[in-house]
C-alpha positions as CSV (number, residue, x, y, z in Angstrom):
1,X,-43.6,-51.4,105.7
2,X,-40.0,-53.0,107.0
3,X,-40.1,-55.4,104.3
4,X,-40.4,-52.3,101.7
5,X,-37.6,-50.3,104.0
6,X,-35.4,-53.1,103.7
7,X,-36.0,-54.0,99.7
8,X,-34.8,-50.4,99.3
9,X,-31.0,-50.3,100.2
10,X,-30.9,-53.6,98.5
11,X,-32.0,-52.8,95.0
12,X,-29.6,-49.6,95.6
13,X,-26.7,-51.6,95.6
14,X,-27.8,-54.0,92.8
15,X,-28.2,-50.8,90.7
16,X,-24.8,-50.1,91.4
17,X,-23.3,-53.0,91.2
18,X,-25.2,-53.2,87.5
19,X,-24.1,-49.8,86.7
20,X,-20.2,-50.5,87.7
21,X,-20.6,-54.1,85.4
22,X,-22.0,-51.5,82.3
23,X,-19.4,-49.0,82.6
24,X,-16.5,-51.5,83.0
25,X,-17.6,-53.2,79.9
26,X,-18.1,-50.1,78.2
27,X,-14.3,-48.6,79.3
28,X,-13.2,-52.3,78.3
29,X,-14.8,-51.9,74.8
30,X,-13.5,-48.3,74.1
31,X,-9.7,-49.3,75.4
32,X,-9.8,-52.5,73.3
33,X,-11.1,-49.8,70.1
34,X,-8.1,-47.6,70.8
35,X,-5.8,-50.4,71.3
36,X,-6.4,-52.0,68.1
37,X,-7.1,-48.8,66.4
38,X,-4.6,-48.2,63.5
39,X,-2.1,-45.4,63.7
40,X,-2.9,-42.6,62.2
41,X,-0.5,-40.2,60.7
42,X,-0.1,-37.1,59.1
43,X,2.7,-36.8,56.5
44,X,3.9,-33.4,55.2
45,X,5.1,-32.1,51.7
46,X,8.7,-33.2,51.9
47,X,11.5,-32.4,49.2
48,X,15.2,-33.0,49.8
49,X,17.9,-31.0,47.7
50,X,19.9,-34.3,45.3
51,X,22.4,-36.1,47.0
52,X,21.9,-34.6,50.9
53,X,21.6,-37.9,53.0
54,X,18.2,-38.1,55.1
55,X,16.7,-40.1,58.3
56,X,13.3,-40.6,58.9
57,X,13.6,-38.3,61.3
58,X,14.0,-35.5,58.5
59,X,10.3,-36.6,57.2
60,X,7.3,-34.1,58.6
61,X,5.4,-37.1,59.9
62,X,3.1,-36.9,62.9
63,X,1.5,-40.0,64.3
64,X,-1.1,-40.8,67.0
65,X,-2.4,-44.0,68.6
66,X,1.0,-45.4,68.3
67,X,4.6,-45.1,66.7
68,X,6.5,-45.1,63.8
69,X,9.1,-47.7,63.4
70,X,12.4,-45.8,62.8
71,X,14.8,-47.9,61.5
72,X,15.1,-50.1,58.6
73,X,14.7,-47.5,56.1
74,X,16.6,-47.0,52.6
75,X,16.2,-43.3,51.3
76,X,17.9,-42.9,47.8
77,X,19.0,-39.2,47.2
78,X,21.1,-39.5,44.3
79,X,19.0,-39.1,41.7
80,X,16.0,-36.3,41.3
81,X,12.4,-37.0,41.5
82,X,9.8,-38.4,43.0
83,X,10.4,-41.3,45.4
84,X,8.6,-43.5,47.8
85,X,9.4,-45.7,50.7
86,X,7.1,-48.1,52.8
87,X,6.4,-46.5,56.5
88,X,5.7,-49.1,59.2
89,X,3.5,-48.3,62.3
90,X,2.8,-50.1,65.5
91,X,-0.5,-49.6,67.2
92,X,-0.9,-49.7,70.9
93,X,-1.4,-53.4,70.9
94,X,2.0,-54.0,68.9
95,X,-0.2,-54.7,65.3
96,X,2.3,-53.9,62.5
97,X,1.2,-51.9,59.4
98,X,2.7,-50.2,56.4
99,X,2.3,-47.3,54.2
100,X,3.6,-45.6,51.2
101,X,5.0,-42.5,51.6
102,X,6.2,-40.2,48.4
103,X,8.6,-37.7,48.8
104,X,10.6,-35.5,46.0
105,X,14.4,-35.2,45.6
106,X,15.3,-31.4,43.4
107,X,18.4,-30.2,42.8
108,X,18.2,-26.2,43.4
109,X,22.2,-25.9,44.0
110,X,24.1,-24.2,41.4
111,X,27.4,-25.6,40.4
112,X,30.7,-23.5,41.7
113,X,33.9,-23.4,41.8
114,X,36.6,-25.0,44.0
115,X,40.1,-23.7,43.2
116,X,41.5,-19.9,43.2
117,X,39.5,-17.7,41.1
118,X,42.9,-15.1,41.4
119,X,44.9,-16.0,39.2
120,X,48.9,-15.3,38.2
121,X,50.4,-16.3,35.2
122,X,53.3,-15.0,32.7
123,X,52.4,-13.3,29.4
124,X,52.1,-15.6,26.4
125,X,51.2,-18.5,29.0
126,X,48.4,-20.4,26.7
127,X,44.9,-20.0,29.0
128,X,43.0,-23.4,29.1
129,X,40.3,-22.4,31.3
130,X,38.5,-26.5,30.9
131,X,42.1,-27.1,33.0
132,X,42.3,-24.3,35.3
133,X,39.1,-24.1,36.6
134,X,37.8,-26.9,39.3
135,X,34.5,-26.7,38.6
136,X,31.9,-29.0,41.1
137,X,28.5,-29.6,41.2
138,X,26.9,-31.8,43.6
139,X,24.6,-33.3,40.9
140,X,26.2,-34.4,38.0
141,X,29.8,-33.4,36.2
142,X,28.0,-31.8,33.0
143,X,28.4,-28.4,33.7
144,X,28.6,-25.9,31.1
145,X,30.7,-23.2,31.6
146,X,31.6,-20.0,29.1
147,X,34.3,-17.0,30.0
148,X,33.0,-13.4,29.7
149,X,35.3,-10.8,29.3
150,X,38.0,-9.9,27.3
151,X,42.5,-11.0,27.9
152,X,45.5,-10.8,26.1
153,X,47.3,-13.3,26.9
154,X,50.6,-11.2,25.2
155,X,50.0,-7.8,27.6
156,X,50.8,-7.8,30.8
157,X,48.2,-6.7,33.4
158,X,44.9,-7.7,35.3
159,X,41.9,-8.7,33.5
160,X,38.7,-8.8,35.3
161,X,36.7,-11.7,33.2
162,X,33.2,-14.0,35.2
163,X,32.6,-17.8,34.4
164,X,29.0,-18.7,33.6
165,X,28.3,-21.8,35.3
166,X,25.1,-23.7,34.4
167,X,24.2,-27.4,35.0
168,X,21.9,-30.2,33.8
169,X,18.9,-28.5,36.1
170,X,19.6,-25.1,34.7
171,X,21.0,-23.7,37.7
172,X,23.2,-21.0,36.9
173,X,26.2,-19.5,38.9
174,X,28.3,-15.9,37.8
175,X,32.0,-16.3,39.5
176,X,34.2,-13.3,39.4
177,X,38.0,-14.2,37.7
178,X,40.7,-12.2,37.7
179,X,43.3,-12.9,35.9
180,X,47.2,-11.2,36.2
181,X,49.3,-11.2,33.4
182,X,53.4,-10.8,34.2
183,X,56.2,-9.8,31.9
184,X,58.1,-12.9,31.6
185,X,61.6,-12.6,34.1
186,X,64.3,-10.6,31.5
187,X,68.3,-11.3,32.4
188,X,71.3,-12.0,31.2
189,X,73.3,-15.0,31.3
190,X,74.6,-15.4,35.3
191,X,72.0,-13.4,36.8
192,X,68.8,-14.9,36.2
193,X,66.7,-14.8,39.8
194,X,63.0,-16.0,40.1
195,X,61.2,-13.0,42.1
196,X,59.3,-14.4,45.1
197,X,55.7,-14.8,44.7
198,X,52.9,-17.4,43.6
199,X,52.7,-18.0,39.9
200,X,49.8,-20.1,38.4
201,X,50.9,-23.2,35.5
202,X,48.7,-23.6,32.4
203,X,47.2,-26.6,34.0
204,X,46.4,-24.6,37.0
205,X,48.8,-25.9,39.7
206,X,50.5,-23.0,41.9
207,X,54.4,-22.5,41.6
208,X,55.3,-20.8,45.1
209,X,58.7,-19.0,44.8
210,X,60.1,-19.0,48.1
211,X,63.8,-17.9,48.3
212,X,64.0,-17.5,44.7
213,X,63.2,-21.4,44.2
214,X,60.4,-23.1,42.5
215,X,58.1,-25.9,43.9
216,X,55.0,-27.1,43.1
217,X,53.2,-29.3,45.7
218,X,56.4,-28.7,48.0
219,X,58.2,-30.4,44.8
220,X,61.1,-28.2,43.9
221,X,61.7,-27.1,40.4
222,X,64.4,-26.8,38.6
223,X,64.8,-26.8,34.6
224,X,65.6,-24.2,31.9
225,X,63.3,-21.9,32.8
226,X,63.5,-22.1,37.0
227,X,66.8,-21.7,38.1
228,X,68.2,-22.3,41.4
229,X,70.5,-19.3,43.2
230,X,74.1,-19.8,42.5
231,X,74.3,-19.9,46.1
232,X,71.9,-22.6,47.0
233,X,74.0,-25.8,47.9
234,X,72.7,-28.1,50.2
235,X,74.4,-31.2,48.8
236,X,73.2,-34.7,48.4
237,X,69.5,-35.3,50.4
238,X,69.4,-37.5,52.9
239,X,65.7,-39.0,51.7
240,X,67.5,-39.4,47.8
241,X,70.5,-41.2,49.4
242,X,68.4,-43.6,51.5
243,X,66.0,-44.4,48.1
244,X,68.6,-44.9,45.9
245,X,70.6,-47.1,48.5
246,X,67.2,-49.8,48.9
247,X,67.0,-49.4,45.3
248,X,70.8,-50.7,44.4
249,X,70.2,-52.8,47.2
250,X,67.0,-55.1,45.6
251,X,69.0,-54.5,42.2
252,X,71.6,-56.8,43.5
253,X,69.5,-59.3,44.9
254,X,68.4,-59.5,40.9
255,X,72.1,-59.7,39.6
256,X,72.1,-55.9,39.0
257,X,74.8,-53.4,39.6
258,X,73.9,-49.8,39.7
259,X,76.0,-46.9,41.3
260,X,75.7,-43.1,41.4
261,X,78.2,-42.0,38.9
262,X,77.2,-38.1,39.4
263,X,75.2,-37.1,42.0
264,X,75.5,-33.2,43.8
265,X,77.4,-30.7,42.0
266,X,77.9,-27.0,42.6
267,X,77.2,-24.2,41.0
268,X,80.7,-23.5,40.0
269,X,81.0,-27.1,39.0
270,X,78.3,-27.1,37.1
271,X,79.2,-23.6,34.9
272,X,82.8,-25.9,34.1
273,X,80.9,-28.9,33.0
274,X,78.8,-26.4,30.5
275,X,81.4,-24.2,29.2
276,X,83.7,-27.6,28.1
277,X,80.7,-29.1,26.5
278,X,80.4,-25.3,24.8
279,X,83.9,-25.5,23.7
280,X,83.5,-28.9,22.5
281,X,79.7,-29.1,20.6
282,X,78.9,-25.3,20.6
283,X,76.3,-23.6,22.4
284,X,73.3,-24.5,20.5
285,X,73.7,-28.1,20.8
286,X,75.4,-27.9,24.4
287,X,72.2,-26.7,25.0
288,X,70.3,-30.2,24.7
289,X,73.0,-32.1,26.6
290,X,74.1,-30.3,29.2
291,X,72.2,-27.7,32.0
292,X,73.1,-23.4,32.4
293,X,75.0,-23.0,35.6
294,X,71.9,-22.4,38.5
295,X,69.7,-24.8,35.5
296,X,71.1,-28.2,36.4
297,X,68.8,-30.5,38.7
298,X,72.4,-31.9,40.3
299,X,72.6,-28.6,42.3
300,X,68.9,-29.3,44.0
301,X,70.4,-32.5,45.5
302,X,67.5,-34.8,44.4
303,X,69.2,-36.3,41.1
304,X,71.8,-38.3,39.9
305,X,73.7,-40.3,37.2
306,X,73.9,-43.5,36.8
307,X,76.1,-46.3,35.6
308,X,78.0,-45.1,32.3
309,X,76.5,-41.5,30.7
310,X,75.7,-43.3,27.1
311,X,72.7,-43.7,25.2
312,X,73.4,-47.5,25.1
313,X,72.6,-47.8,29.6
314,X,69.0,-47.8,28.2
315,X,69.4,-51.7,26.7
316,X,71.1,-53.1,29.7
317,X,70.1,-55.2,31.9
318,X,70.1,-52.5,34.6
319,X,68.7,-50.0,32.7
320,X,65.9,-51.7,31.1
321,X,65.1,-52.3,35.4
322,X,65.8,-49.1,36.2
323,X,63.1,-47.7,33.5
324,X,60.3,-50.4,34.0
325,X,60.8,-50.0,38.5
326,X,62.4,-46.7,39.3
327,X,59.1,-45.1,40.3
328,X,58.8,-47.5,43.0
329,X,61.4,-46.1,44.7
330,X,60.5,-42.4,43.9
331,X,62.6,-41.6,41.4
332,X,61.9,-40.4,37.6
333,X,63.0,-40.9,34.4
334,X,63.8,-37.0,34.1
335,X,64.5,-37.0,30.1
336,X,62.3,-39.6,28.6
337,X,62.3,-40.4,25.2
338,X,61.0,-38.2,22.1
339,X,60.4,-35.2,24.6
340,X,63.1,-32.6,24.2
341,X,60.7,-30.3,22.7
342,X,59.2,-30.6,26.5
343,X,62.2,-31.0,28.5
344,X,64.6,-28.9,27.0
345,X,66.9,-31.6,26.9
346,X,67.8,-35.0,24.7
347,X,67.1,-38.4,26.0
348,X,69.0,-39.4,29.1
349,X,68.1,-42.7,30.4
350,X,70.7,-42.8,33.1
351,X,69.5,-39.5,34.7
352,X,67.3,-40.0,37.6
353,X,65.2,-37.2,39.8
354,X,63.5,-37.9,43.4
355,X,60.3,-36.7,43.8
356,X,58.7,-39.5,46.0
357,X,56.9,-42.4,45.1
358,X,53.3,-40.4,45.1
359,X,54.7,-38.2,41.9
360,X,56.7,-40.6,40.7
361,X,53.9,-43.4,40.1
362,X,51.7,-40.4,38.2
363,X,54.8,-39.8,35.8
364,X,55.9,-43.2,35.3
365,X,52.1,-43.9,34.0
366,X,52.2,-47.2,33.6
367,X,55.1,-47.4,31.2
368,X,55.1,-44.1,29.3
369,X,56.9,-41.3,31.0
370,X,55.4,-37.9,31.2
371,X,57.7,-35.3,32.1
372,X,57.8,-32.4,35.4
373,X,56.7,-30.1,32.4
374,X,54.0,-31.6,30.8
375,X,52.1,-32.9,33.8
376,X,52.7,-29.6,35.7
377,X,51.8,-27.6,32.8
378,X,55.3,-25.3,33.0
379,X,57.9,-24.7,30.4
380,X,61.7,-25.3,30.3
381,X,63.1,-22.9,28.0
382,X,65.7,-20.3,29.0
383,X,65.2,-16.5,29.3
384,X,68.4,-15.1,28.0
């Protein structure tokens, strides 16, 4: 009986210790399962609007028994359709593995547009709407557009007309335009004043009048059909000085001589320069050769004359520079060649206009001049 009371506690603990080995292996087993177990994840239906960049983190993907690797990925938005990329995973032991995951790329935006959709404009201002309208899309540049609505362009008034936008996906947008027509300035000779206001060019650039003086882009205006105030006289500008001056200056180190043989004039300077070319040529042809009083670009202080006023400064040495490198100093070539019927006025090749070197490289375009009027989209022809 004490041998029997004694095998007892004995075979008690080996049990246990037998049970404890068992469930150790069997925890040991399920872990090393788990560990080795490949991630599994859950991927969502995920589209993405053309052109919007994305993360992995935009995905709807949901992973368990380990992670997904988030960097290293490539998503290509710029086109529509159905894509793919490789996911990687990590288990919980570290194992790598990769799946292909498909996700679509729609365009559901309709195109619009950027600029004002108010506009002003004179009467008998010619109405491109191709050029007036910015129109954007943030797929592709093929947008059709069409103009509902009825304008004429030779009545003054507003006209309440609605651009149909539609682009390469068929998404179509309705934009409001209203469009004011103006009577076009009426004066006589000696009084002619630009009202204050915004006006809108054919080529859709905004003239603010602002003391009865044109600019566009901060550029001030000034031709036949923009005077200046017979007051205005600010003189000579400091930022035209100091351009002209580093442009005679690297002139010289070439064995060129240029000088300013007319710069500023007033007004009243100006309306006795105009009346002796009247006496001498006549009106009409005065006209192309010399500005109105209030008309001439020397009153705004940003041009200027150079060498000898003859047709014959354009084969010189210094003129043949000046034509081909002006720009680079911010000046223009205000009265090119073979565009009177722009200008208003015959070829000058000595007369010079600062504008900065921004407008002036667009104008000089690459060797053949554009004029303020053409590349603004304005006119130059006097109202009286």
């Amino acid at each position: 009986m004490i041998k029997e009371k004694k095998l007892v506690p004995l075979l008690s603990i080996l049990l246990v210790l037998v049970l404890c080995v068992i469930g150790y292996e069997v925890f040991y087993l399920i872990n090393d399962y788990q560990v080795n177990q490949d991630v599994e994840y859950v991927v969502g239906t995920d589209t993405f609007e053309v052109n919007t960049p994305i993360t992995i983190n935009d995905f709807k993907i949901q992973a368990t028994n380990g992670t997904i690797v988030n960097s290293g990925y490539h998503f290509d938005t710029s086109t529509i359709g159905e894509k793919s990329f490789t996911l990687e995973t990590k288990n919980k032991k570290g194992t790598s593995k990769k799946y292909v995951v498909t996700y679509k790329v729609v365009d559901t935006t309709a195109p619009t547009i950027t600029n004002d959709t108010n506009m002003t404009f004179y009467v008998d201002t010619e109405l491109d709407f191709y050029s007036l309208l910015h129109v954007s899309d943030n797929y592709d540049e093929n947008v059709r557009f069409t103009i509902n609505g009825n304008i004429d362009i030779t009545t003054a008034g507003t006209y309440n007309l609605a651009a149909i936008l539609v682009d390469s996906s068929n998404n179509k947008a309705t934009i409001p335009l209203t469009i004011t027509l103006l009577d076009k300035p009426q004066a006589n000779e000696g009084n002619y004043v630009l009202e204050d206001g915004v006006i809108t060019t054919s080529k859709g650039y905004q003239i603010e009048i602002v003391d009865h003086i044109a600019y566009i882009n901060g550029v001030m205006i000034v031709n036949k059909s923009y005077p200046l105030p017979s007051d205005y006289a600010y003189g000579f500008h400091e930022d035209t000085q100091a351009a002209f001056d580093l442009m005679k200056l690297d002139a010289a180190a070439l064995g060129l001589n240029l000088y300013n043989s007319s710069g500023y004039r007033t007004y009243n300077y100006q309306d006795y320069l105009y009346n002796n070319y009247c006496n001498l040529y006549g009106q009409t042809y005065a006209d192309t050769i010399s500005a109105r009083p209030g008309h001439s670009e020397h009153q705004s202080g940003y041009a200027l004359d150079l060498n000898t006023i003859k047709g014959s400064f354009a084969n010189t040495d210094e003129g043949i520079w000046v034509n081909d490198n002006c720009y680079k100093y911010g000046f223009i070539l205000r009265y090119p060649k073979d565009k009177t019927n722009e200008t208003g006025y015959a070829y000058e090749p000595w007369h010079l206009r600062y504008v900065g070197i921004e407008l002036a490289t667009a104008l000089y375009n690459d060797g053949d001049w554009l004029t303020v009027e053409d590349y603004f989209g304005i006119t130059s022809e006097y109202p009286y």
